[in-house]
N, C-alpha and C positions, 0 to 999 in steps of 0.2 A: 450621383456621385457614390460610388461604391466602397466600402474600406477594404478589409482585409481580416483573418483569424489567425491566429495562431496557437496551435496546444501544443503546449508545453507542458514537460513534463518537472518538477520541480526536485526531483529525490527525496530520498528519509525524512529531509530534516532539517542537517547543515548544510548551510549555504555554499559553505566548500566544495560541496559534492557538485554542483550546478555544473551543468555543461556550457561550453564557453558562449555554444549561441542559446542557453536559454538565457543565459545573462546579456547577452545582445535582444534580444526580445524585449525582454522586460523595460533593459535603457530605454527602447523606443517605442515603447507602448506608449497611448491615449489614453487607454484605459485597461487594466488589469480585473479580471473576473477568476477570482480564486475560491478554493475549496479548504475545508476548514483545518487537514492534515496540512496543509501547506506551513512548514517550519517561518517562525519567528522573524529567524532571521534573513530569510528570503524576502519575505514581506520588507522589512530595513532597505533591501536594494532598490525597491521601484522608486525613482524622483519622488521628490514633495510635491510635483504639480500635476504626476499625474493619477487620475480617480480612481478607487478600487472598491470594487465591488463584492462584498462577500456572499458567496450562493451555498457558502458547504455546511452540507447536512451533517445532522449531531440528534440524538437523542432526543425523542419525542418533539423534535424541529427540522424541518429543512424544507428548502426549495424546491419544488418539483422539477424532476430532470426537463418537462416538456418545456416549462419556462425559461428552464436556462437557455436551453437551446435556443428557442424564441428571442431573448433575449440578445443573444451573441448576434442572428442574423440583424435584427434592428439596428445596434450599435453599429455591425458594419455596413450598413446603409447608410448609415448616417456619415459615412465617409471614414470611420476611425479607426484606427490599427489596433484590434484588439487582439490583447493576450490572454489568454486560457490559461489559467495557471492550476497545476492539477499535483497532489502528492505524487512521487512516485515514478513513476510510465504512464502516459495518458491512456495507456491500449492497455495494461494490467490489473481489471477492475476499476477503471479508471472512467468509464463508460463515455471516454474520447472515442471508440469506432462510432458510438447513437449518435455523439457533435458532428463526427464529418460527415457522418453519412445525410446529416441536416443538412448541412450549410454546402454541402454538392448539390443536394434539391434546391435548394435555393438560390444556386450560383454567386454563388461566396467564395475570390478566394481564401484560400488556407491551406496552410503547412501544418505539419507535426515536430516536435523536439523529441526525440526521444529523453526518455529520463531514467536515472537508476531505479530499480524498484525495488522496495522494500525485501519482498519476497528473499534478495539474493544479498542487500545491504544490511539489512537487519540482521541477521544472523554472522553476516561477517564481521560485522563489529564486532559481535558476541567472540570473535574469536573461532565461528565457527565455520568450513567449507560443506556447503548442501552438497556438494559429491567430491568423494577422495577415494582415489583407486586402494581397491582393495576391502573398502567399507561401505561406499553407494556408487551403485554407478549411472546413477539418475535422481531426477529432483520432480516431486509433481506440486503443483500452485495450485490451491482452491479455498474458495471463499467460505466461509464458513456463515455467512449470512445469505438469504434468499428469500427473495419478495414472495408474498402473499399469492398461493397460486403457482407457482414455478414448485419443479420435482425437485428434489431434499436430494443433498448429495452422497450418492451410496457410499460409505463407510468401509463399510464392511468388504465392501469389492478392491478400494483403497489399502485395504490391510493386506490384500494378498498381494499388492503389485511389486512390492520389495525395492518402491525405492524411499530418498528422503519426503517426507510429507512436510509442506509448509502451509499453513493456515493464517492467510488474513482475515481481517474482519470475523475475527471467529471466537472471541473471551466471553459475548454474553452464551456462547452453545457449547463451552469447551467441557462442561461436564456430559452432555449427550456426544457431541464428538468422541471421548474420551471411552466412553462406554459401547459405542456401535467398533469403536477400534477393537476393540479389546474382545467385540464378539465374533467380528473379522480375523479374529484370531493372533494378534497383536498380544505379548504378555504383558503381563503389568509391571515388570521390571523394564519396559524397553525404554530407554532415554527420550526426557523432551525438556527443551527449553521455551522458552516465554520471554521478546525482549520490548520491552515497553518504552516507545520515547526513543524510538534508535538513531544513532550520532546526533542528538539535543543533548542540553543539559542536566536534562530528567530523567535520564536514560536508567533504564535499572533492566535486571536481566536475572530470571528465575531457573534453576536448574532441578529437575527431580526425575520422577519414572511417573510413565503415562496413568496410574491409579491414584495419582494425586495430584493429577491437572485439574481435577472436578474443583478442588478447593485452592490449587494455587492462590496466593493474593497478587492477582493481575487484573489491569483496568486497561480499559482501551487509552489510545492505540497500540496494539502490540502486537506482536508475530511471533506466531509458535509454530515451532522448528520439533516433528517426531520423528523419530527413526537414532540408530546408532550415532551418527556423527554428533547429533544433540550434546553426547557425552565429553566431545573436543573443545580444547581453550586452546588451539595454536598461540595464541599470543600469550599465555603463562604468566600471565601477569594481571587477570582481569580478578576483581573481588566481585563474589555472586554470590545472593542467596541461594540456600539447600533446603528440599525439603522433599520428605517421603521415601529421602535412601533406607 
């Protein structure tokens, strides 16, 4: 008796944001296997009855991706409809392609949900468009974290490509980030924001120039947004901290 996978991709945050079938997912899940970005209130939606499982990694803890993986196939072996519940896009660092590429070796089915991802939610909350004609006319995504052994992401090559730069997972490196920019040829006056906790109710959102990202006061989770448009509040009405103008 075989079950089924599903990744799902969960968004930012708020639950609002959910696409209509990752919130059909969830209804009809057995079991929910979540990661620890996964908003608050998302968690709220899955029934009382069915089990949830937490695997997401956090600061000198977390589950090893191999287990998880392992894990997902057993469950759906065991006959059960499970959902993958993942921050974000399950494909945006999300390290959903290593799940399906599992659970294909192992003949599991599974779908994907697409989900909003940070990268381009984050900063709109902020008020901010990653490309607007006239001022970027491209957006690059990169991680700003990298396991033990994998090549450190060029900076400096990054600084010449001239579009918006968005950094996930990248607050514990944001002072070497900040510096390899800046050698990249990046000035120190260029705009960046920092937005922490995006669409929750913890949300805060930092504004300065890229030589004083080293000390922003920002804690994970958060997304920092370099380039020009960093400088934009489309919505005029947001209160932010300033610091380093």
């Amino acid at each position: 008796m075989t079950g089924s996978v599903a990744l799902v991709g969960a968004g930012p945050g708020d639950p609002d944001l959910l696409t209509i079938r990752a919130l059909r997912a969830i209804e009809s899940a057995d079991v929910v296997v979540h990661d620890a970005l996964v908003g608050a209130g998302v968690l709220d939606l899955v029934p009382a009855h069915v089990e949830q499982i937490d695997v997401g990694k956090r600061p000198g803890r977390g589950v090893p991706q191999e287990l998880i993986c392992t894990l997902l196939v057993e469950l759906a072996r065991q006959g059960k409809r499970v959902v993958r519940v993942k921050g974000g896009d399950p494909f945006v660092f999300g390290r959903g392609g290593e799940e399906a590429l599992v659970l294909a070796d192992a003949g599991v089915d599974f779908e994907v949900v697409p989900g909003i991802t940070s990268s381009v939610a984050a900063p709109a909350a902020a008020g901010i468009p990653v490309t607007h004609r006239g001022v970027s006319a491209g957006v690059t995504v990169v991680t700003g974290h990298r396991r033990a052994g994998e090549h450190d992401v060029d900076w400096r090559s990054l600084a010449r490509v001239g579009t918006t730069i968005v950094v996930l997972m990248g607050v514990s490196q944001r002072a070497t980030i900040a510096a390899e920019l800046r050698a990249g040829g990046l000035t120190d006056d260029t705009p960046v924001a920092a937005i922490q906790s995006a669409t929750t109710d913890n949300e805060t959102i930092w504004r300065g120039r890229l030589d004083a990202l080293a000390d922003a006061p920002v804690d994970s989770p958060a997304t920092i947004v370099i380039g020009a448009v960093a400088a934009m509040d489309v919505t005029a009405a947001r209160a932010f901290v300033t610091s380093g103008a």
